[in-house]
C-alpha positions in Angstrom: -13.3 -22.6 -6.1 -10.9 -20.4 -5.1 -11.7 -16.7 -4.0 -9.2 -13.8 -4.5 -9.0 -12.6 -1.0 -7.9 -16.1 -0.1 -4.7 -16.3 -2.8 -3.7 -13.4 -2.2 -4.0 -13.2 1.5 -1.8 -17.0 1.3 0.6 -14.9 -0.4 0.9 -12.6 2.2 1.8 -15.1 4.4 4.1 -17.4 2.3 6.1 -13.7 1.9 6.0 -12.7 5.7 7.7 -16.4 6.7 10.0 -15.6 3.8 11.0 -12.2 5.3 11.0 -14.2 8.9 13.6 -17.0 7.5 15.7 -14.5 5.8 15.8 -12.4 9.3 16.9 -15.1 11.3 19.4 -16.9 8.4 20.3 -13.7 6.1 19.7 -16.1 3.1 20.6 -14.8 0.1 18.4 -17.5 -1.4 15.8 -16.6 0.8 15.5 -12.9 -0.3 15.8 -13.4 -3.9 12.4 -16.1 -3.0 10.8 -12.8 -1.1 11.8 -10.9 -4.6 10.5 -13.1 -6.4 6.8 -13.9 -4.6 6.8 -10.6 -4.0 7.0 -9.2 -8.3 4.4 -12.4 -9.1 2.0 -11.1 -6.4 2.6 -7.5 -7.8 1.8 -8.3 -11.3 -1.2 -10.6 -10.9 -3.0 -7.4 -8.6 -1.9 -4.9 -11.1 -3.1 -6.9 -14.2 -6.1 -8.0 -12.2 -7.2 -6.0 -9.5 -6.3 -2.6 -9.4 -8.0 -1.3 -12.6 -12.1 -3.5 -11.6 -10.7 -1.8 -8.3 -9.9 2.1 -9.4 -12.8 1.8 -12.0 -15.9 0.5 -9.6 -14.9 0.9 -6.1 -11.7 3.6 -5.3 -9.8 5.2 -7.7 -7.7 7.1 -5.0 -7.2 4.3 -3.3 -5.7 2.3 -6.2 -3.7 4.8 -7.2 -2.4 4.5 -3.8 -1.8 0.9 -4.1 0.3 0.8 -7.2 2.6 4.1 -5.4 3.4 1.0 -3.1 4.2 -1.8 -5.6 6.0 0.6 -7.4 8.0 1.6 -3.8 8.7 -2.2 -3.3 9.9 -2.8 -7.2 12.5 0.0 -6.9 13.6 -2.3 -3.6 13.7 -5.0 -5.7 15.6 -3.2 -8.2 17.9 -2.0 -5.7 18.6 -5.4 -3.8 19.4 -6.8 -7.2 22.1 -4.5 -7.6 23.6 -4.5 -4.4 26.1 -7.0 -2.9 23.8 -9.3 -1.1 26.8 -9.7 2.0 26.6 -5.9 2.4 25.1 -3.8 5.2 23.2 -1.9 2.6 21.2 -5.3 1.4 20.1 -6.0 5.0 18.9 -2.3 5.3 17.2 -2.3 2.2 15.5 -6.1 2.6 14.2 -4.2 5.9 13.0 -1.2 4.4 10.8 -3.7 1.5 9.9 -5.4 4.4 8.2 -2.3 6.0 6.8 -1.3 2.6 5.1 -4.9 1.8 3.7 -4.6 6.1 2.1 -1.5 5.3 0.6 -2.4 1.8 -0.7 -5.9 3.4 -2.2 -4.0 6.3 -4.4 -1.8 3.9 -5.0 -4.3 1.2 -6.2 -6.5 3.7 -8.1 -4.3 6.1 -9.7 -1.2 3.5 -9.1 -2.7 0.0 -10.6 -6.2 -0.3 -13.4 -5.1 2.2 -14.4 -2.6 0.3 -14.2 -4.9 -3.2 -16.2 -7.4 -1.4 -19.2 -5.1 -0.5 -19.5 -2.8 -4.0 -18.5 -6.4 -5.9 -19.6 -9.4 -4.1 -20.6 -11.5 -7.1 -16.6 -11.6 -9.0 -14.3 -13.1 -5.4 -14.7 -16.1 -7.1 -14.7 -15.5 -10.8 -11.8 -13.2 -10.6 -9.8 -15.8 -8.0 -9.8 -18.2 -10.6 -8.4 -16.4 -13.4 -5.7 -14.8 -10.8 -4.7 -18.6 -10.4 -4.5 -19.1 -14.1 -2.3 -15.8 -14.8 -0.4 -16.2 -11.8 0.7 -20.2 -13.4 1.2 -18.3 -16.3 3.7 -16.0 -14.5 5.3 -18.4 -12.9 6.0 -20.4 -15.8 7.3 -17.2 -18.0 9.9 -16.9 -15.4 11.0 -20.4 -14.8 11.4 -20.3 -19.3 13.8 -17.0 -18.3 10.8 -15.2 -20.8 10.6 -11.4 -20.2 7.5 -11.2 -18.2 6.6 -7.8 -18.4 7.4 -6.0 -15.1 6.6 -2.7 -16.2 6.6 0.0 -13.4 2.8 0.7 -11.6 0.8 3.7 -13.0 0.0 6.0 -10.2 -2.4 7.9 -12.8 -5.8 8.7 -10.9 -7.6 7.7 -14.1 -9.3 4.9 -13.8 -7.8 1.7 -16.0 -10.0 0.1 -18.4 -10.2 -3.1 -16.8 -13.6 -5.2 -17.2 -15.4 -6.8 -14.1 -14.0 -10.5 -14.5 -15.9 -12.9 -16.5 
């Protein structure tokens, strides 16, 4: 069975070696890969996470959250307008780079705690139907379908999201 803090903790990682490789090669490939993980990882939390998260256990803090995805998607947006042999590509690839550190660090270390103690019984439940939507995802953008990348919601109203199940 798969638990949520586990996917999306091995998505942290895949994207940290992806930011180490394009360090050490300047890959374009590479960092369109780190764009990519990076806006699957960012819709699967926001679909699925951050509204059971702002509704039973921190509002604040998911408001806070999606103020980060939203940071890293204007990156994104800005990388994919830029000339990927410029000066200004590198810079910004660093810059998403320090946003995505940050947002791991508290995800990691405040977030999924705290989801763990208030909500114990839904790692599992809500793991699996991250892995199902995140297929989904993935297979919207290998059909070139519109996926839906709206911006994040920094609203500190709760979402109407249901406990998974």
């Amino acid at each position: 069975m798969a638990h949520f803090i586990t996917l999306l903790s091995e998505d942290h990682r895949r994207v940290e070696e992806l930011f180490k490789r394009y360090e050490e090669t300047g890959d374009v490939e590479v960092a369109l890969q780190v764009c990519l993980e990076l806006s699957v990882h960012a819709m699967v939390e926001e679909e699925m996470l951050y509204g059971l998260y702002s509704a039973k256990v921190d509002n604040a803090g998911a408001a806070e959250a999606r103020a980060e995805h939203q940071e890293a998607k204007d990156l994104i947006l800005q990388l994919e307008g830029m000339d990927a042999g410029s000066d200004g590509f590198a810079d910004t690839m660093a810059k998403l780079k320090a946003t995505v550190e940050h947002h791991v660090d508290e995800e990691e270390h405040k977030m999924f705690p705290k989801i763990l103690e208030k909500l114990p019984e839904t790692s599992e439940i809500l793991g699996q139907e991250m892995v199902a939507r995140r297929l989904e995802i993935e297979a919207q953008i290998r059909s070139d379908r519109p996926v839906g990348m709206a911006p994040s919601t920094t609203s500190q109203e709760p979402t109407a999201s249901p406990e998974p199940g």
